[in-house]
C-alpha positions in Angstrom: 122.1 82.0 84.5 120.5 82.4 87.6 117.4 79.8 88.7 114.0 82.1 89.1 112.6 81.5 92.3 108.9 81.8 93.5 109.8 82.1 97.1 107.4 81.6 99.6 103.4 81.1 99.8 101.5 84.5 100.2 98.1 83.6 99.0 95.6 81.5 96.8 92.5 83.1 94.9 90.0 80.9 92.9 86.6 79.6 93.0 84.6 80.7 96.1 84.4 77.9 98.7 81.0 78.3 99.3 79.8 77.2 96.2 82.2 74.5 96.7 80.2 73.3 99.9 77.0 74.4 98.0 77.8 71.7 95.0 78.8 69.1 97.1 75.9 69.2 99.6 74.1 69.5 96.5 75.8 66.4 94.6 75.5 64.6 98.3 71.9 64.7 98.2 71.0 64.0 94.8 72.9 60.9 95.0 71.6 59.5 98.5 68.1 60.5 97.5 68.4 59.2 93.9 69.8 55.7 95.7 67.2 55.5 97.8 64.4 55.6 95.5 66.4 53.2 93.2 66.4 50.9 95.8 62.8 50.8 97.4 61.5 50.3 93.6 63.8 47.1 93.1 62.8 46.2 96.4 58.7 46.7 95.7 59.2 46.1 92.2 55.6 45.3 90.4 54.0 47.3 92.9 51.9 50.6 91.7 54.3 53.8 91.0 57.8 51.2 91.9 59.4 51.4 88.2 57.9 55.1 88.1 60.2 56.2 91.2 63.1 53.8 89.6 63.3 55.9 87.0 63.0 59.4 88.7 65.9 57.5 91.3 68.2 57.4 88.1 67.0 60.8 87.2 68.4 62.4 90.4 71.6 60.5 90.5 72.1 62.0 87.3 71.7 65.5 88.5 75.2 64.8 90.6 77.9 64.6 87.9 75.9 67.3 86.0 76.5 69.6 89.0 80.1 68.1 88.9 80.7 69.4 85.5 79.0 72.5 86.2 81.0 73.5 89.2 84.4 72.3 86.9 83.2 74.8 84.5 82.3 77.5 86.9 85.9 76.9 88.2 87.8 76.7 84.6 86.0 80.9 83.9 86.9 81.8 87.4 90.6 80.5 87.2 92.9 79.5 90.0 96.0 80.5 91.4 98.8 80.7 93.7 100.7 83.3 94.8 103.7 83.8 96.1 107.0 86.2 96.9 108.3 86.2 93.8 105.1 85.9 91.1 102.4 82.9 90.7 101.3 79.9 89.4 98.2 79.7 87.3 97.1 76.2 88.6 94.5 75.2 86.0 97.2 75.7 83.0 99.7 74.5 84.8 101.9 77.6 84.4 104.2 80.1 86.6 104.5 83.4 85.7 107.5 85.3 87.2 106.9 89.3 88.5 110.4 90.5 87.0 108.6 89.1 83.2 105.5 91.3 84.0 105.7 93.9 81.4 102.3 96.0 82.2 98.8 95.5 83.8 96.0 97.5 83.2 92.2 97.1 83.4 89.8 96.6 80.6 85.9 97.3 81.1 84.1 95.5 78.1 80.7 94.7 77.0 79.8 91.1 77.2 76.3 90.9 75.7 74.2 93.3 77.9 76.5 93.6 80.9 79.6 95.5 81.4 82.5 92.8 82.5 85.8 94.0 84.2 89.0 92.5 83.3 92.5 93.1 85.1 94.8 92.0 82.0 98.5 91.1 82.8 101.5 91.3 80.1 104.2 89.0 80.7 107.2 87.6 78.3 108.2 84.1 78.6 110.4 81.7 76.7 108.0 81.2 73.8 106.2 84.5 72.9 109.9 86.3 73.0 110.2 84.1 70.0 106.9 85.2 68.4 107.7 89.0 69.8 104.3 89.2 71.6 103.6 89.1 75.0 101.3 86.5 76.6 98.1 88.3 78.3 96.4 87.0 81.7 93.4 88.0 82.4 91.4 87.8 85.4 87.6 88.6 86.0 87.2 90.9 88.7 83.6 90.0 89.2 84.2 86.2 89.6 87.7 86.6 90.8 88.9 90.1 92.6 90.9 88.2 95.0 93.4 87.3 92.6 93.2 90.3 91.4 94.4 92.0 94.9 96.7 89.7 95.5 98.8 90.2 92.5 98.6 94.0 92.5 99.8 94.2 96.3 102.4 91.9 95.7 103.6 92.5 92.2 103.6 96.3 93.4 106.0 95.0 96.6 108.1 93.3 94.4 108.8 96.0 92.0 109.8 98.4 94.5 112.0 96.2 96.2 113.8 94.7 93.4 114.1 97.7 90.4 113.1 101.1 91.7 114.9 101.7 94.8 118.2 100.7 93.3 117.8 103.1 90.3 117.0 105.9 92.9 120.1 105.4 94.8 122.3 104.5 92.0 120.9 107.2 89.1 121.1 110.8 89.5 118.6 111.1 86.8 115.8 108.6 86.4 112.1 108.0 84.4 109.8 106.3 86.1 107.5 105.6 82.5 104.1 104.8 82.8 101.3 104.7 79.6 98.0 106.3 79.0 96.0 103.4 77.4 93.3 104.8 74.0 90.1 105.7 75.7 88.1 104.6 72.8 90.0 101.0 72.5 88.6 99.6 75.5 84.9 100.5 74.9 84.4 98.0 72.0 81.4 95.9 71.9 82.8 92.3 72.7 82.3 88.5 74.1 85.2 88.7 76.5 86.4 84.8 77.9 88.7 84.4 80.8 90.6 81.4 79.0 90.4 83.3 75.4 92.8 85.5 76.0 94.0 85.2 72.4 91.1 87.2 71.1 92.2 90.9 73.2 93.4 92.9 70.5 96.7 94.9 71.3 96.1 97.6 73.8 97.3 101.0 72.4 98.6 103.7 74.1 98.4 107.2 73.4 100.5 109.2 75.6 103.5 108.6 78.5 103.8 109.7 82.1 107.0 110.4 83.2 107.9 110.6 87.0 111.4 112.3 88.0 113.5 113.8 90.4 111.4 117.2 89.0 108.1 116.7 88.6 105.2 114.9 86.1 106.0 115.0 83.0 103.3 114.1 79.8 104.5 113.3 76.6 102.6 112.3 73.4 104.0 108.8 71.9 106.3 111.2 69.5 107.8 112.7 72.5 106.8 115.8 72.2 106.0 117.7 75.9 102.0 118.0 76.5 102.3 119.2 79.7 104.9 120.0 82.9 104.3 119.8 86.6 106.5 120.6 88.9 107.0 118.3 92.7 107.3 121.2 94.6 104.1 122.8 93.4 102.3 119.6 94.1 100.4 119.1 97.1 98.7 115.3 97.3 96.9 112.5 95.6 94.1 111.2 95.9 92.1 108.4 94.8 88.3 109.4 94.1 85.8 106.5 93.8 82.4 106.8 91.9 80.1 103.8 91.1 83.0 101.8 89.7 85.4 104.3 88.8 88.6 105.1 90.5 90.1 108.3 89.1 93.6 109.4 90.1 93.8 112.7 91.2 97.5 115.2 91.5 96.2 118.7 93.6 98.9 121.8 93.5 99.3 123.2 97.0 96.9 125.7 95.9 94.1 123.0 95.4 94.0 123.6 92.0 94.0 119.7 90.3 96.5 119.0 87.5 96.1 115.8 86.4 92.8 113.4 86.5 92.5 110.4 85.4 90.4 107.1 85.4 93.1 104.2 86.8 91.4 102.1 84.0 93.4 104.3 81.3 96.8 104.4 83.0 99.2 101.3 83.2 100.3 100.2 86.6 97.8 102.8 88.1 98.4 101.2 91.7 102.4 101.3 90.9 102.3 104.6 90.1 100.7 106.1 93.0 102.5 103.9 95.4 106.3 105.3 93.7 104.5 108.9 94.3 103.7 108.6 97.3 107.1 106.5 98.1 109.4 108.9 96.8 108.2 112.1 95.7 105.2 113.3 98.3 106.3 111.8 101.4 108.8 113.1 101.1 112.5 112.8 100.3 113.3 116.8 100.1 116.6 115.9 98.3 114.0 115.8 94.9 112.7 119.2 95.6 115.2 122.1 95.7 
């Protein structure tokens, strides 16, 4: 069996190194103030207000490992990782987590207490949940953490296409390209939503299947029968429309007229499958559209 390799270095996401400076500046002065008061009572001791400032000396040197655990806590919800060719390494469990085991990645956008929190949530198999027959879920906070998030897209996204899709174009006459449409109604759930609990997302269900040929777009519901058919060489482009926070994914006939619309929240791999689109089918190989 061959030895998984990560390959090189392409990139580390985790807590913001600002705060990082922040805390320790922070910690730095809380312990030379706190010190120095500590001191001058003992020194003065017996004098007016001496034991007073001893006191609020030890009370401000306590304030830096308190801003220690904060910041470790801050840094545990935010995670931290390492990226590299060939997956990454999720540093504060200690774990690697190969891009040929990634199974899907979609995004979640769910209710935690009053705010709306979005999640980029990552299927992978390893050793242990093939056992159990589940797959293990990553997820990643986009507010605290979006740079992990890019960097796994854009590379997971490289890797795919380098390593599985362009050898089943040249070696398949006929090929699926098989992407899901995730339940709508699923995802909007009120519910506290953890980085590290990722134990409590219930399974993510989907509802109907894109397929991407050599002909055109095909839709499917999940008992395979056709919902609708579009044809490559009616298409014209797509586009990515962004309101607020919403990204739809837009397909446009030649005549303008759109075909398909849809929020990338509710389709898995959205990034994937408008990168093998615009890879193979609208940029364009003709030998797909006779």
């Amino acid at each position: 069996m061959k030895e998984k390799i990560l390959g090189k270095t392409v990139g580390k996401a985790g807590i913001s190194q600002v705060l990082i400076i922040k805390s320790a500046f922070i910690m730095a002065i809380c312990i030379i103030l706190g010190f120095f008061l500590v001191i001058s009572s003992l020194v003065n001791w017996g004098k007016n207000y001496f034991e007073f400032l001893f006191w609020i000396g030890i009370f401000i040197i306590s304030l830096a490992p308190i801003q220690f655990l904060w910041l470790k806590i801050e840094e545990s919800s935010v995670g931290k990782y390492i990226f590299y060719e060939n997956g990454f390494e999720d540093v504060l469990k200690k774990e690697k987590i190969f891009f040929e085991d990634v199974k899907n990645y979609f995004y979640l956008n769910l209710k935690n207490g009053s705010d709306n929190v979005e999640f980029l949530v990552i299927e992978a198999e390893n050793n242990e949940n093939l056992i159990k027959n589940h797959l293990e879920k990553i997820t990643i906070n986009l507010k605290l953490n979006r740079m992990a998030s890019k960097l796994f897209v854009k590379n997971y996204v490289e890797f795919v296409l380098k390593n599985e899709f362009h050898e089943n174009v040249k070696n398949k006459d006929n090929f699926d390209f098989k992407f899901g449409i995730i339940e709508e109604n699923n995802l909007m759930k009120d519910k506290i939503f953890s980085l590290n609990m990722d134990k409590n997302l219930e399974k993510v269900k989907i509802y109907n299947n894109i397929f991407l040929n050599k002909d055109g777009i095909r839709v499917e519901y999940q008992n395979g029968k056709l919902l609708e058919n579009y044809f490559w060489k009616e298409i014209g482009k797509i586009t990515v429309l962004e309101n607020k926070n919403n990204k739809n994914i837009q397909i446009e006939k030649k005549t303008g007229e759109i075909v398909f619309s849809k929020n990338m929240k509710y389709i898995e791999k959205p990034e994937l499958f408008i990168k093998i689109i615009k890879t193979y089918f609208l940029n364009f190989d003709f030998r797909f559209v006779d």
